[in-house]
N, C-alpha and C positions, 0 to 999 in steps of 0.2 A: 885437403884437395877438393877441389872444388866438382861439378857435377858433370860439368863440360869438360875438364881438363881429366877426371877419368874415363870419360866417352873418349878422350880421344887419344888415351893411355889402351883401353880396350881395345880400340880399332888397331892402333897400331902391332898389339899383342897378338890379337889374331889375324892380321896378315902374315906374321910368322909362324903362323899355327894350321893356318886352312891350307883344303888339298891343291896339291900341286898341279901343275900341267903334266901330262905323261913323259916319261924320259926312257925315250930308246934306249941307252945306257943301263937303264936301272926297273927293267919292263915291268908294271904291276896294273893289271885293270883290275878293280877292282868289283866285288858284285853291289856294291851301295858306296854313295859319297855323300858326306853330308851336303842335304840343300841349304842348309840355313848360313846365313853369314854373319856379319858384325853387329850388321841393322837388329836381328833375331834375338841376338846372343845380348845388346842392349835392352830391349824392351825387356827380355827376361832377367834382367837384372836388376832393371829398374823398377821393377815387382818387387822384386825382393827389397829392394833397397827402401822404400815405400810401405813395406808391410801389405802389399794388394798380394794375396795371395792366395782365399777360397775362394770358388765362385762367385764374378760378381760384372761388372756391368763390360771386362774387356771381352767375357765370352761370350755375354749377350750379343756383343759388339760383330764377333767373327761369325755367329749362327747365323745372324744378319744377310751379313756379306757372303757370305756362302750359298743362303738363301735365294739372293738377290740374282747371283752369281749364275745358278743354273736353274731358277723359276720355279723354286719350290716354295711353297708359300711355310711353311717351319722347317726349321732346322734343332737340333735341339744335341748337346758336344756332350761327348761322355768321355772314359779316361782311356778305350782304346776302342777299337775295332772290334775285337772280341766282347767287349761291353756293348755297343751298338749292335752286334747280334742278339745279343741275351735283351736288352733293353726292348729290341724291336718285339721280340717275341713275347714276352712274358707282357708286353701293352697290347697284342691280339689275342691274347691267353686270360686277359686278366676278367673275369666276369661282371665288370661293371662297365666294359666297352662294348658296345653295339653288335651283332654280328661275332661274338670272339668264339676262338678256337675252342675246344673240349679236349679233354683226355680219350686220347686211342681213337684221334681224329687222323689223318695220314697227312703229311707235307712230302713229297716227288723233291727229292732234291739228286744232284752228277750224284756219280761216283768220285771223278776229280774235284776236289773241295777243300777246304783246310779243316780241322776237327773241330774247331769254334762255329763253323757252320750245322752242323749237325746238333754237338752237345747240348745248345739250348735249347731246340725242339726235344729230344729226351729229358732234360732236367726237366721241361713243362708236359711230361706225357705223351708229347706227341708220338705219332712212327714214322720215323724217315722212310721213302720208299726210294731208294736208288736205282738211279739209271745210268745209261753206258752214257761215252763222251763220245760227240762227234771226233772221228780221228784227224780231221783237218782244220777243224778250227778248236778244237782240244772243248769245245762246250758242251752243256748238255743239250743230246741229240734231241728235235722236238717229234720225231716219231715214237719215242723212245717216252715220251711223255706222254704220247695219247697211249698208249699200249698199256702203260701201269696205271689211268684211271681206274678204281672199281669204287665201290659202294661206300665208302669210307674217307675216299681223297676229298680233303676239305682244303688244301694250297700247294704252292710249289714255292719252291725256293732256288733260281737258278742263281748262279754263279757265272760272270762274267770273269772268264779267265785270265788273268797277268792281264788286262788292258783289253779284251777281244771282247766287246758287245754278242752278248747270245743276240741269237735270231729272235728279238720279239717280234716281227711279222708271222713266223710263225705258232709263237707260243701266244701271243694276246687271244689269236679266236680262242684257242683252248680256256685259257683263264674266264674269259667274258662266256662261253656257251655251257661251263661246269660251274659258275661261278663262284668260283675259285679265291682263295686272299693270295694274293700276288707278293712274297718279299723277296727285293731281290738283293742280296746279297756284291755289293760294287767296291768291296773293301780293296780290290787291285784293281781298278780301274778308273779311279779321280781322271773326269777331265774327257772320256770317251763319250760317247755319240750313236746312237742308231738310228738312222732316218734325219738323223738335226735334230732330235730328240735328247737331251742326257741322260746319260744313266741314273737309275734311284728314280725317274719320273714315272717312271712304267706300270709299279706296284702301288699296294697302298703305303707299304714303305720300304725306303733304301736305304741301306747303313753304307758308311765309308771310315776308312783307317788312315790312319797321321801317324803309323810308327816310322822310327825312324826312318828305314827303308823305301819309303813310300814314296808317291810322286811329290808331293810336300811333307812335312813334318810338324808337329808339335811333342817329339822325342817318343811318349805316346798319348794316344789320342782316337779319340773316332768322334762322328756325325752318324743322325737319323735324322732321316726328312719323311713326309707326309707334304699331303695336302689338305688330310683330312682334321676341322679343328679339335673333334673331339681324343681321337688319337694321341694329336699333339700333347695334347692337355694329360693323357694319361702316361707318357712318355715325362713328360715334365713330375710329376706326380712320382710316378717310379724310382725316377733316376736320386733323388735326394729321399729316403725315409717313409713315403709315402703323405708329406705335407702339403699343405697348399701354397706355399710362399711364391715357389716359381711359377703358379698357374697365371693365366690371361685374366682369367676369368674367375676367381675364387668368393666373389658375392653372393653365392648361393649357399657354400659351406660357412660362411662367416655366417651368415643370417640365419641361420639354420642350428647354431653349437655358439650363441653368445656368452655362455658361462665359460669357453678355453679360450685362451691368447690366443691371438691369430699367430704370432710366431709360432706355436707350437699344438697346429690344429693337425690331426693327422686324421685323414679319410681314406685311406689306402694301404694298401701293403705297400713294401721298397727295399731298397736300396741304397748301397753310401756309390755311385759311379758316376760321382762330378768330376769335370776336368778343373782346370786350376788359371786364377786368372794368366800368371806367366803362358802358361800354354794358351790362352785365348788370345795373349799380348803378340806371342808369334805365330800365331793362325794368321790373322789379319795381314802380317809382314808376308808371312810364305803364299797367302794364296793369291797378292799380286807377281808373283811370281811362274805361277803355274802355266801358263800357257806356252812361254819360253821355255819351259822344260819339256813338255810334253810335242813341243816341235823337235827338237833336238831325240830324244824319241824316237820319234818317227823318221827323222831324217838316219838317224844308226841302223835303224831295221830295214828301211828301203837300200839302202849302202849294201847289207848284209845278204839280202836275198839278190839283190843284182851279182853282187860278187861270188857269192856259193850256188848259185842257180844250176852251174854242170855238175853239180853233185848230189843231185836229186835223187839218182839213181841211191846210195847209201845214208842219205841226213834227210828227212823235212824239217825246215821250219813252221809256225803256227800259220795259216792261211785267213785274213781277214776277213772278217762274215762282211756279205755282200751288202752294201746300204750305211757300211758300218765307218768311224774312225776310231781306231783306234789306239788307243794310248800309251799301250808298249811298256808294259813293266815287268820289263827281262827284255830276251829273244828267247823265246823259248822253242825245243825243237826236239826232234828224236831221232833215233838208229833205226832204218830201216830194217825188216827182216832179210838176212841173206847177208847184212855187210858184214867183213872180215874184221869185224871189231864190236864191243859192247860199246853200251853209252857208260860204264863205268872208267874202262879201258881208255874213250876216250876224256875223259873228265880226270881221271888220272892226269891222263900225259897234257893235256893242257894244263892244270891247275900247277906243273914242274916247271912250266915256262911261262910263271905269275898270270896265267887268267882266274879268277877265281869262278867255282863251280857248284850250282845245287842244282840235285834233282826239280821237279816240280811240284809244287805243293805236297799233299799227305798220299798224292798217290790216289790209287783206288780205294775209298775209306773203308768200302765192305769189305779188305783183305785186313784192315787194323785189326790186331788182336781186342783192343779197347770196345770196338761195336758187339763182339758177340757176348757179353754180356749183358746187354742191352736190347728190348723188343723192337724190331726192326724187320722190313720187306725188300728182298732184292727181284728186280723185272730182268731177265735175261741173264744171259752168263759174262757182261762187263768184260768180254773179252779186250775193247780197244782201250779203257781205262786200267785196265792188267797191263795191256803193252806200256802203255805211257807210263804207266809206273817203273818197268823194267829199263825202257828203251827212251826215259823222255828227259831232258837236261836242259838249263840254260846260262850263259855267260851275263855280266853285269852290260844294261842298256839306261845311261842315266844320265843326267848334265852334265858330268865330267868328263865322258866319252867323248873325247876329241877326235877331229880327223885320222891326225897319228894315233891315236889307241885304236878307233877304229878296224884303220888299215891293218894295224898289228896283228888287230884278234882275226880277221878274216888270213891275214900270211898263215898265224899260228894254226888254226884250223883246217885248213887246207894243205898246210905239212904234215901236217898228223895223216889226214885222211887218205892222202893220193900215195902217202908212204905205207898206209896199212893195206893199200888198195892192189898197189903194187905187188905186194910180197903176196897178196893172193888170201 
């Protein structure tokens, strides 16, 4: 068979294979659909088929476009999101970067977070210093940030939650008058905006995630960006072994150790957290995609707060930080105090008439059993990140959510609620 004639055996295959349009009949929204299609599911086959499978010039190719994409002068692809935390940090940790972190130096990072946001500053020494979340835009509050400064705070690490841009207006003065290392953590948020700014430009560096579930894909996957070169270079360095194969700029260590192969010159510590050319093959495919998705997005969540708006009084939804766009991964939202229902309760009774249901991230991290063995500062009593852990839930918000699903999940939630409302 020829090459073209299984390109077109494949396409045909998965047209009977990718998700369907919603069916009234057979009601399932789903919390993730896959983004990728034939085109994705091609390239990455034609990797394989090719034998292009470590690292090599189709990831350079997507760092690129990524780069290019939201004005970050590197980008640099590791093998998830959780790896682009760890990667980020252990290259401002590492002591042959300018400026880097020290052991039992403090990073401010929410209490709402995912546990890959934390665990790297601990593997590298650091002490997370937690703080509470705003309760309306679920981020970390930036009063909340000037209060935990003391003698110690060398960074912060915000977290842009499910798509909702933190208020860098008001966290840059802090960063810039404590001078602070800024990473910001934008692993849920591909494709958001503060000011007409993107995300990940804020700091000295931004990570982002490609798991599956994400607003693109590369199955899994992440990105780091910088602007700054020497960073870049030690993020490159990192991520493979601690060599110099993938540096910009490796003329100085070659000049430097002419008796070792340049292949296998190592000047660093490392890591094995390369992505794989398939996954660079469909980067490139999915991130022309991304803007159609992340309208669709936005267009479900505007749908959703027009339509559940009378019911303020028992549910919020997340509120859009001001100045902000945001990109909407989930709808995520919570049980007011006083409603005749939990958010368990109702996550139950939705997820019995096919919406599918998670809480919100890890929750308040300082309540994880996993942090108290670990040295760590908590600023205030995180009471609105304790609610959001109890009280916070969201249904699936993603390209496949059509008009009719939509409509659905808003009927379905609104019969839940007016019916629990009722009974008192």
């Amino acid at each position: 068979m020829s090459l073209a004639s299984l390109r077109r055996a494949m396409a045909a295959e998965w047209k009977k294979l990718a998700p369907k349009p919603f069916d009234p009949k057979r009601p399932v929204v789903k919390l993730h659909e896959s983004t990728y299609g034939d085109a994705e599911v091609w390239e990455f086959l034609n990797c394989l088929l090719r034998t292009e499978v470590t690292m090599g010039p189709k990831v350079r190719r997507f760092e690129e476009e990524f780069a290019r994409k939201f004005g970050h002068k590197h980008a640099v692809m590791v093998n998830s999101g959780s790896s682009a935390n760890l990667l980020a940090v252990s290259a401002l940790c590492n002591p042959l970067v300018k400026g880097h972190l020290r052991p039992g130096d403090e990073v401010i990072v929410p209490a709402l977070c995912w546990s890959t946001t934390v665990w790297p500053l601990i593997q590298h020494q650091l002490v997370p210093v937690v703080v509470d979340a705003d309760p309306a835009t679920l981020n970390i509050n930036p009063g909340e940030v000037a209060r935990a400064l003391g003698p110690k705070t060398r960074g912060i690490m915000p977290v842009h939650i499910y798509g909702n841009p933190c208020d860098m207006k008001s966290l840059m003065p802090i960063v810039r008058k404590h001078d602070l290392t800024l990473i910001e953590d934008t692993c849920e948020s591909l494709g958001a905006r503060h000011q007409g700014k993107p995300l990940g430009s804020f700091g000295r560096v931004g990570t982002f995630s490609f798991y599956y579930s994400h607003h693109i894909t590369t199955l899994e996957g992440g990105m780091v960006v910088t602007d700054d070169f020497d960073t870049a270079e030690a993020l490159r360095v990192l991520r493979a072994h601690g060599w110099v194969r993938e540096m910009k700029n490796s003329k100085r260590h070659l000049a430097d150790n002419p008796a070792i192969h340049p292949k296998f010159l190592f000047v660093n510590l490392g890591y094995n957290l390369r992505a794989t050319e398939p996954q660079g093959a469909m980067g490139s495919v999915q991130l022309r995609k991304l803007d159609r998705f992340v309208r669709i997005r936005r267009e479900n969540a505007a749908y959703w707060k027009r339509e559940l708006a009378d019911l303020g009084d028992v549910i919020a939804s997340q509120e859009e930080t001001p100045g902000a766009f945001h990109s909407w991964f989930g709808f995520p939202s919570r049980v007011k105090t006083g409603a005749p229902f939990t958010a368990r309760e109702l996550m139950t009774a939705l997820q019995a008439r096919g919406l599918e249901m998670r809480p919100l991230n890890a929750g308040n991290i300082a309540a994880q059993p996993a942090i108290r063995h670990f040295r760590h500062r908590v600023v205030g009593d995180l009471r609105h990140a304790t609610a959001i852990m109890q009280d916070g839930f969201t249904w699936g918000n993603h390209q496949h959510v059509d008009r009719a699903a939509r409509e659905y999940v808003a009927r379905v939630a609104r019969d839940f609620i007016e019916g629990r409302c009722r009974r008192g």
